[in-house]
N, CA and C of each residue as an Amber inpcrd file, in Angstrom:
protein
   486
  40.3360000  -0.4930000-238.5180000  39.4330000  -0.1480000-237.4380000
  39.8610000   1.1690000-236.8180000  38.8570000   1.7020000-236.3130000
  39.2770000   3.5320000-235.5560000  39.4890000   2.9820000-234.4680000
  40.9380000   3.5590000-233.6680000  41.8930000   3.0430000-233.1190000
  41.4230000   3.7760000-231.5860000  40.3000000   4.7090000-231.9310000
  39.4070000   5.7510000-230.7580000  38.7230000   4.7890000-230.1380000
  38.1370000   3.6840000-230.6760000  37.2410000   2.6500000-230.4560000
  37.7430000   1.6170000-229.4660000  38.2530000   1.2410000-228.6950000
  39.2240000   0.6180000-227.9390000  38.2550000  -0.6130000-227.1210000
  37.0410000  -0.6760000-227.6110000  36.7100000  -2.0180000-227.3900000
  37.0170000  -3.1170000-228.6540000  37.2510000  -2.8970000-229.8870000
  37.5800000  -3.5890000-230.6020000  39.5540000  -3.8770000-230.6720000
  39.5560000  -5.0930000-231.5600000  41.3350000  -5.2430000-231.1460000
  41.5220000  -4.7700000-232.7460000  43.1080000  -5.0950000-233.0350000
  42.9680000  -4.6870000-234.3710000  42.7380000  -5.2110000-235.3720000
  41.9780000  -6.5960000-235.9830000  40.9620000  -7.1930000-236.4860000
  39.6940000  -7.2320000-236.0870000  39.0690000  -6.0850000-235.4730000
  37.5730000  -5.5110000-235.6300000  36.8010000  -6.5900000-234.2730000
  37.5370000  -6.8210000-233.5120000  36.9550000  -8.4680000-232.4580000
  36.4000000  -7.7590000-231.4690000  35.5550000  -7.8090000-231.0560000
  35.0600000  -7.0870000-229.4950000  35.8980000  -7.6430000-228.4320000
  36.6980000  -6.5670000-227.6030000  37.3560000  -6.9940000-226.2330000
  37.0080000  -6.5480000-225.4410000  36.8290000  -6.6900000-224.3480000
  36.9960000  -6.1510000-222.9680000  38.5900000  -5.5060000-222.9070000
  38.6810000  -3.8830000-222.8620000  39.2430000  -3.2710000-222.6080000
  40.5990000  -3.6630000-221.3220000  41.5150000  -3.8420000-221.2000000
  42.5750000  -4.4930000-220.3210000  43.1120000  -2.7750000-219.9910000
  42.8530000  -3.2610000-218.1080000  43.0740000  -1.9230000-217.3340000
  43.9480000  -2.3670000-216.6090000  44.8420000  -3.8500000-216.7610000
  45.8180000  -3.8710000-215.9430000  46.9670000  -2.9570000-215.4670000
  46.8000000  -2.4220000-216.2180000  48.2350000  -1.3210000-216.1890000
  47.9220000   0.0700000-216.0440000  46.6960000   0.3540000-215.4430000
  45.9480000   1.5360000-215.3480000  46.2070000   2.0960000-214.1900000
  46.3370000   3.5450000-213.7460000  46.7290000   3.8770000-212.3590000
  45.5130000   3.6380000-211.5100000  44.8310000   3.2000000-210.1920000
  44.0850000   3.6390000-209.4520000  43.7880000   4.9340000-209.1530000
  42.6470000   5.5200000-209.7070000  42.5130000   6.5870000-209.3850000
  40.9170000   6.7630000-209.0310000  40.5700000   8.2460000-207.7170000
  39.0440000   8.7110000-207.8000000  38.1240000   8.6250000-208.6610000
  37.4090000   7.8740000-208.8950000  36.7580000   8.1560000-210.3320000
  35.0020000   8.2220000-210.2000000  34.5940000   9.5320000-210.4200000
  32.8140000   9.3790000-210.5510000  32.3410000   9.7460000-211.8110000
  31.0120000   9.6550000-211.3000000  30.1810000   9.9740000-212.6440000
  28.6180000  10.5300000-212.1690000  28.3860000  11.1900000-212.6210000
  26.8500000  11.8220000-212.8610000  26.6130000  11.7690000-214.0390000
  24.9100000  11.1620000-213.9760000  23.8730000  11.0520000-215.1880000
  22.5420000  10.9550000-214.3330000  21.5260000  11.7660000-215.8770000
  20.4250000  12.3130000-215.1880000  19.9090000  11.6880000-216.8900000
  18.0400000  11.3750000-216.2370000  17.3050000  11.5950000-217.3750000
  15.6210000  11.6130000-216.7030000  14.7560000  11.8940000-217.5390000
  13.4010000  12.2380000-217.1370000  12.8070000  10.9870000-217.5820000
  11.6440000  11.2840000-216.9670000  10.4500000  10.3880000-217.4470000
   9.2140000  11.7740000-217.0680000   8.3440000  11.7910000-218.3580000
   7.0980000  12.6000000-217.9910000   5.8170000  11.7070000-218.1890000
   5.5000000  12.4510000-217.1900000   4.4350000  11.5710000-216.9540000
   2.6680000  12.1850000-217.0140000   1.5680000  11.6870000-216.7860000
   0.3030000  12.8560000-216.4470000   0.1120000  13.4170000-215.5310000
  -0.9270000  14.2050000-215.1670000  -1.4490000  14.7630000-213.8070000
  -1.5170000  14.0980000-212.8990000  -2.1700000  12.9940000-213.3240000
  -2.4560000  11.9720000-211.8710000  -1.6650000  10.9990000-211.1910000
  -0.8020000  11.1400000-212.6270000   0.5440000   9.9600000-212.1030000
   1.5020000  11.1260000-211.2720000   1.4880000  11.9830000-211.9400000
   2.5080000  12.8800000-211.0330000   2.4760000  13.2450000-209.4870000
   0.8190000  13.4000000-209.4660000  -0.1820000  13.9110000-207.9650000
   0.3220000  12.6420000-207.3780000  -0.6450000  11.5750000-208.1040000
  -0.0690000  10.2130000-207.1800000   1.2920000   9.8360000-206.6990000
   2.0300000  10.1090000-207.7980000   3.3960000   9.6740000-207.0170000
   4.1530000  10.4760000-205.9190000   3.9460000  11.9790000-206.2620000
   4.4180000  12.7200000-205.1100000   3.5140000  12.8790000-203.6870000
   2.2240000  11.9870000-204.0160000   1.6590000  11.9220000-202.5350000
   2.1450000  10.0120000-201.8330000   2.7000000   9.5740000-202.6040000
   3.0860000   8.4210000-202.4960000   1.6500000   7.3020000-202.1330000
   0.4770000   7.7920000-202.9800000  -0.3490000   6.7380000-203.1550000
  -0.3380000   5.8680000-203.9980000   0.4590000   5.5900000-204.8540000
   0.1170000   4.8480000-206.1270000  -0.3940000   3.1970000-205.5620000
  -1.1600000   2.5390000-206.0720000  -1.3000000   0.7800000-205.5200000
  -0.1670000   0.0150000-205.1120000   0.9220000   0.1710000-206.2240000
   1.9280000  -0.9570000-205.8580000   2.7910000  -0.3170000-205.0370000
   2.6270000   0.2460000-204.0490000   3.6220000   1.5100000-203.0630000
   4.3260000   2.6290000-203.3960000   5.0670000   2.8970000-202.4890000
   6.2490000   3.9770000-202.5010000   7.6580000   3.9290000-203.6830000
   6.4950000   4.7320000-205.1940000   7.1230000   4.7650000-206.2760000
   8.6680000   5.0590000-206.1900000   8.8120000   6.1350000-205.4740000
   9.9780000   6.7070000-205.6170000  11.4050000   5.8880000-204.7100000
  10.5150000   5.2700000-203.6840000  11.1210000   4.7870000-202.5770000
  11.7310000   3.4540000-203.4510000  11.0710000   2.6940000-204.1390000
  11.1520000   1.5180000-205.1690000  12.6360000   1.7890000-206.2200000
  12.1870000   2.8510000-207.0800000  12.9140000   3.1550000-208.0980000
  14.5980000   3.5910000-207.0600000  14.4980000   3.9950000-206.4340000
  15.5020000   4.5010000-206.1700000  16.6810000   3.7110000-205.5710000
  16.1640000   2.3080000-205.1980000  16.3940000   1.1240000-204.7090000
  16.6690000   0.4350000-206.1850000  16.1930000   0.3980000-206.3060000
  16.0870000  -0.4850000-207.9650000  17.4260000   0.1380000-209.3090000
  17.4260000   1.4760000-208.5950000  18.6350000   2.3540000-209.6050000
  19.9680000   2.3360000-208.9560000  20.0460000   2.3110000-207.3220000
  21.1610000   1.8190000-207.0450000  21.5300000   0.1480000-207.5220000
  20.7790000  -0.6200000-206.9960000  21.1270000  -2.2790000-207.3770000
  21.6780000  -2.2640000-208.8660000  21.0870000  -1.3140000-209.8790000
  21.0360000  -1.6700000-211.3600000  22.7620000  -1.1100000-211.4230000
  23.2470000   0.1620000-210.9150000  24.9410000   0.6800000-210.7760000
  25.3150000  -0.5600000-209.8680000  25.0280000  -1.5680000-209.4010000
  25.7930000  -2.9380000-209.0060000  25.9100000  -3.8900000-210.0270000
  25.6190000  -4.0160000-210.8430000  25.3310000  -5.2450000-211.9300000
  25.1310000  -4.4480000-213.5310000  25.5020000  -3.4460000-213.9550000
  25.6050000  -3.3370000-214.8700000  26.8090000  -3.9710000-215.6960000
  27.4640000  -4.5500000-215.2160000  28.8530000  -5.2190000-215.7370000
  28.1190000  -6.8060000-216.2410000  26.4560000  -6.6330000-215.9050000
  25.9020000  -8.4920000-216.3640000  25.3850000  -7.8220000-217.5250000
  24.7520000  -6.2000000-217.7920000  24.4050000  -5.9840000-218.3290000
  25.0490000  -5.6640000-219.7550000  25.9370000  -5.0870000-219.6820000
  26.7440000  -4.3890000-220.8500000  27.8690000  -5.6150000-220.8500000
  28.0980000  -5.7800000-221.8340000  28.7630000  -6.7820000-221.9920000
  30.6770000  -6.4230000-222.0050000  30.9280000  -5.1740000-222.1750000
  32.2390000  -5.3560000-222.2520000  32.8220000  -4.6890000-220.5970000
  31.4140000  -4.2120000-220.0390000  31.9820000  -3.3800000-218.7930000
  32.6370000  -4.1490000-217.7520000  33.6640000  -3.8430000-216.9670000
  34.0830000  -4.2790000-215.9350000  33.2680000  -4.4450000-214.5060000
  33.7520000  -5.4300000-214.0730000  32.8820000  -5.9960000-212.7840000
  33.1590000  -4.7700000-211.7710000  32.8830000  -4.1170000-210.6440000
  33.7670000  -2.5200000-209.8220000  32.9440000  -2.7260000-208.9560000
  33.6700000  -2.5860000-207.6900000  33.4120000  -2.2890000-206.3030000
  33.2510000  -1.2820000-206.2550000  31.7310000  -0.7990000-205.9600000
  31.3110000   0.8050000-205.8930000  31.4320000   0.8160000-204.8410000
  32.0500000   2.5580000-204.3900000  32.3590000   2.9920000-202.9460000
  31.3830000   4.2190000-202.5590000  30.4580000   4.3850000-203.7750000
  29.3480000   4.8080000-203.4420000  28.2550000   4.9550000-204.5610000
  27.2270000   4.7380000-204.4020000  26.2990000   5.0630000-205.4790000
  24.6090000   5.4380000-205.0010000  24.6650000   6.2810000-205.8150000
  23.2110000   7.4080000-204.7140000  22.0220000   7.8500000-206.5020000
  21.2150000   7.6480000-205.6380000  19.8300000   7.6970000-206.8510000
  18.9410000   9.1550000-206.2750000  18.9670000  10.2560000-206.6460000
  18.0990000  11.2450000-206.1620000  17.4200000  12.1870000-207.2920000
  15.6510000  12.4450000-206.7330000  15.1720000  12.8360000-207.8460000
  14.5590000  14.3550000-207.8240000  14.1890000  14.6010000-208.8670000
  13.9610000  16.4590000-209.1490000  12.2220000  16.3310000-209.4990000
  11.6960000  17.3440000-208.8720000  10.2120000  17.1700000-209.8320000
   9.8130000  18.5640000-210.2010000   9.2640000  18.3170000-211.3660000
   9.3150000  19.7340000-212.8770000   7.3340000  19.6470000-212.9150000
   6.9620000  20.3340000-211.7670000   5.3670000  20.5310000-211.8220000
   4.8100000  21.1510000-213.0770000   5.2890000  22.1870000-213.5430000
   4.8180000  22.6520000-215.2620000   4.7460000  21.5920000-216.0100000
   5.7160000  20.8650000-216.3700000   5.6040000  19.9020000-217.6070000
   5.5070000  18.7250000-217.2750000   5.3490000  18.1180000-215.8150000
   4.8300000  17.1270000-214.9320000   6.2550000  16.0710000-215.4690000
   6.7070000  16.5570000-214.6350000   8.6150000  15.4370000-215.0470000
   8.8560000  15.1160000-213.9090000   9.5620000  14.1650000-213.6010000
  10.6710000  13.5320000-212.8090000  11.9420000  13.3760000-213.3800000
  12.9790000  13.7690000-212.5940000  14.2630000  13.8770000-212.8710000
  15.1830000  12.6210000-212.3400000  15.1910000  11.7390000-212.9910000
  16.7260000  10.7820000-211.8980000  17.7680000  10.8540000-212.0640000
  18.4560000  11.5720000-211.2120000  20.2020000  11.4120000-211.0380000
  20.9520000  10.6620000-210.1460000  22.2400000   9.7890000-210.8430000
  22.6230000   9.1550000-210.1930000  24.1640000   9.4750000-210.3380000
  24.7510000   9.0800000-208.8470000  26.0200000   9.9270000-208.3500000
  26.5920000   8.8240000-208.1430000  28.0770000   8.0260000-209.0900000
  28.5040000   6.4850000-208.6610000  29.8720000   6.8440000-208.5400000
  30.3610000   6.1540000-207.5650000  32.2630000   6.6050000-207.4820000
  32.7280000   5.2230000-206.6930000  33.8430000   5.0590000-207.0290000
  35.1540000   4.0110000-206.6370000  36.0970000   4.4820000-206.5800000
  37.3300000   3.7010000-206.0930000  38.9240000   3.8860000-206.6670000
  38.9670000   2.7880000-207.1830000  39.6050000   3.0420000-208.6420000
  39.8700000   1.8880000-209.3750000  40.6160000   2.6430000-210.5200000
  40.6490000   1.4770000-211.2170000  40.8480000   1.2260000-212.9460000
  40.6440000   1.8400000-214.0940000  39.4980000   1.6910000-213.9710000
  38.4670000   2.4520000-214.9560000  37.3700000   3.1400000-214.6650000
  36.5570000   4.0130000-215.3240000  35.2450000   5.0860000-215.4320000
  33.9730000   4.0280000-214.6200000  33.3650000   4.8960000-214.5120000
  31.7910000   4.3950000-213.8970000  30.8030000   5.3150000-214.8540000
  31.1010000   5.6020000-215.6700000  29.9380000   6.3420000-216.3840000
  29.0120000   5.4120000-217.0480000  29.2140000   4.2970000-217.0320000
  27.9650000   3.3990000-217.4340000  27.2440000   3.0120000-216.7480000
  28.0650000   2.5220000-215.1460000  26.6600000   2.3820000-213.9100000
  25.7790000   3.3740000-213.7490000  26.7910000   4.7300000-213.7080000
  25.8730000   6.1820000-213.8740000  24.5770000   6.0070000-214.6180000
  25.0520000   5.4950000-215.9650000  23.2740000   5.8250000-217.1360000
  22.6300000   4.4980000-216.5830000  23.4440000   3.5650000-216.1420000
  22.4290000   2.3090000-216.2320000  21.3790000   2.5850000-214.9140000
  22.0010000   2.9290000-213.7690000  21.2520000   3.4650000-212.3790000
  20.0530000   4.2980000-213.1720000  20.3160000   5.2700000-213.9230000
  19.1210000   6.0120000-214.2000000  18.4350000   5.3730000-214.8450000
  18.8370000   4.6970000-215.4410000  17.5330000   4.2480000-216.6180000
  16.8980000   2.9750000-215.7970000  17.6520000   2.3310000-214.9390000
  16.4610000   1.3540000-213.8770000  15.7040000   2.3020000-212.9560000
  15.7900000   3.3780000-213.2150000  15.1320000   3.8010000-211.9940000
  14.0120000   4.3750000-212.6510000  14.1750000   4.8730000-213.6330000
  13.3510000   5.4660000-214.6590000  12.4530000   4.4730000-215.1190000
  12.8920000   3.0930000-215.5960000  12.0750000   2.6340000-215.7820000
  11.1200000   1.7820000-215.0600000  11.6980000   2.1890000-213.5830000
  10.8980000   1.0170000-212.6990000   9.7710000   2.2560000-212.3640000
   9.5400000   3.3990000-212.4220000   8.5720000   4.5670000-212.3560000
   7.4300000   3.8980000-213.3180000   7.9070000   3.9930000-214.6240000
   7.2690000   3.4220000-215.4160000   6.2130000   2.0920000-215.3260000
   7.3090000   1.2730000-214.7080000   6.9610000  -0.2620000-214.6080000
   5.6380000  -0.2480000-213.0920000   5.6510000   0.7520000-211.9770000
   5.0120000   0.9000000-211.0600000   3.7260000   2.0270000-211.9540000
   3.6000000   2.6480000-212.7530000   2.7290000   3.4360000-213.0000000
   2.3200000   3.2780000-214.1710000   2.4290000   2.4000000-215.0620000
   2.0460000   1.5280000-215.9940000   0.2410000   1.7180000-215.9450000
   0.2150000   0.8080000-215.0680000  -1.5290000   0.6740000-214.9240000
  -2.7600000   1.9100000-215.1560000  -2.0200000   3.1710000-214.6560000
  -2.9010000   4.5890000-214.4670000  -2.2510000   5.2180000-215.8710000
  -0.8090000   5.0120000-216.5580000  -0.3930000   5.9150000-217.3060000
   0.5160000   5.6740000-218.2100000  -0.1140000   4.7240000-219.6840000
   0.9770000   4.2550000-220.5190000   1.5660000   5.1110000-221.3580000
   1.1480000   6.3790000-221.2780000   1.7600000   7.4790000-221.9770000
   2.8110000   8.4780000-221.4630000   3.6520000   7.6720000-220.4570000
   5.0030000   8.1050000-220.0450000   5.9440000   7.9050000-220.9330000
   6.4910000   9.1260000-220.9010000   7.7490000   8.6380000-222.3720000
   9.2410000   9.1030000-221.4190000  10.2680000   8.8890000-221.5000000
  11.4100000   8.5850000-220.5200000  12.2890000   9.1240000-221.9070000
  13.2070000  10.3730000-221.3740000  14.0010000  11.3960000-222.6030000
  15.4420000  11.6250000-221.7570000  15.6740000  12.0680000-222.4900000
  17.1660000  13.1460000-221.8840000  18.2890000  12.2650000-221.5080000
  18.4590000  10.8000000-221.2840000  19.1860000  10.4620000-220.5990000
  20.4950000  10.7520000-220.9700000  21.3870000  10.7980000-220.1990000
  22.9610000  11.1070000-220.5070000  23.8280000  11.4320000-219.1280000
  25.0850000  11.7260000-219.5040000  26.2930000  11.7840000-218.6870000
  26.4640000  13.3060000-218.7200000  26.1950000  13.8360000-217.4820000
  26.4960000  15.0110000-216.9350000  27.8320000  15.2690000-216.7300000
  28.3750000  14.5810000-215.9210000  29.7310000  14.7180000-215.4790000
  31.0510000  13.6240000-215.3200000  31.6320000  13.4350000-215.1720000
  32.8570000  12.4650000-214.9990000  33.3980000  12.8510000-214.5680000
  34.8450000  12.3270000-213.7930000  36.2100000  13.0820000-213.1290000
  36.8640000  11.5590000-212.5360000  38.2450000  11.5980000-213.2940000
  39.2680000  10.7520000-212.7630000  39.6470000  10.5710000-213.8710000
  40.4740000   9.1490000-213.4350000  41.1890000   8.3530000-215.0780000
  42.0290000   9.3900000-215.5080000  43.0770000   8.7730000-217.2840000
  43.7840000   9.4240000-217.6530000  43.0960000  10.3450000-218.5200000
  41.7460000  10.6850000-218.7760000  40.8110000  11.4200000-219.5890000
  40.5260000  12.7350000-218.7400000  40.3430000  12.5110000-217.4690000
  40.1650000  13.6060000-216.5640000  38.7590000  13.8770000-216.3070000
  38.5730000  15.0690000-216.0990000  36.9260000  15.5010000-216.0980000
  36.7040000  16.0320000-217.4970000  35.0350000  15.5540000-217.4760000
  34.0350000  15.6520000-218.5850000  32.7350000  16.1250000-218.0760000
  32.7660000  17.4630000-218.6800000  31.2600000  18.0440000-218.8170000
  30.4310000  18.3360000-219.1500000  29.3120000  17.4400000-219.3920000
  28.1020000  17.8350000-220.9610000  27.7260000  19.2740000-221.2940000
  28.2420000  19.1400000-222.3440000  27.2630000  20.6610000-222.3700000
  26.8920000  20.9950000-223.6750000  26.1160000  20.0460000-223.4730000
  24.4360000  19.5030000-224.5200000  25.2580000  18.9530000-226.1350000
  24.4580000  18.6820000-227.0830000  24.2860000  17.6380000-227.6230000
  24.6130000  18.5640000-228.6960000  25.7940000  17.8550000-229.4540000
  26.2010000  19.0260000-230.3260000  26.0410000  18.7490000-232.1770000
């Protein structure tokens, strides 16, 4: 087994990674991804008419809760007391986009770069899930890890897809 892989043991077994012996340290993460959407979904959402309410107000609620419970989601991630986690979005009027980024940090153990993507992608998809009705031709791209900083890895900075 590739020994880089450190959720597996060394007969190929899926583990949960053991951070007992890990220093406490600062640790965040940034991740961003889009959802594009049409004219009217875009108009609508930035005038905050859509039927089922305040799209953005929803998702953004919905992308923090999702960086609380991604540890039910992903199966090997650790349970973490977030000491902060923030959902804020960008809007791209030319190509009619929404941007969600999410900003998650603790002191602990281990990384948060998975609440990071998971926050975005509930938030992303609860856009979706609220604008469904007017616009099934939203397609949701880009997602990924912008940034990191802590742990014995240090900081990590995307810089694009190689």
């Amino acid at each position: 087994m590739n020994n880089e892989l450190n959720h597996f043991d060394s007969k190929g077994n899926a583990i949960m990674v053991d951070v007992t012996e890990k220093n406490i340290t600062q640790r965040q993460a940034i991740a961003r991804g889009k959802i594009f959407v049409n004219k009217e979904t875009y108009d609508r959402i930035l005038q905050g008419n859509m039927a089922k309410g305040d799209v953005l107000a929803v998702a953004r609620v919905a992308g923090i809760m999702a960086t609380k419970k991604t540890s039910e989601l992903i199966p090997m991630c650790h349970p973490l007391i977030l000491t902060k986690s923030q959902i804020d979005f960008e809007f791209n009027e030319e190509e009619k986009s929404i941007t969600a980024i999410s900003l998650v940090k603790l002191a602990g153990q281990t990384g948060v770069e998975m609440e990071a993507l998971t926050g975005v992608n509930v938030a992303l998809l609860t856009i979706y899930d609220m604008c469904k009705a007017i616009d099934k031709n939203m397609v949701i791209s880009d997602i990924h890890l912008v940034e990191k900083t802590g742990g014995k890895s240090g900081k990590f900075t995307f810089e694009g897809v190689k």
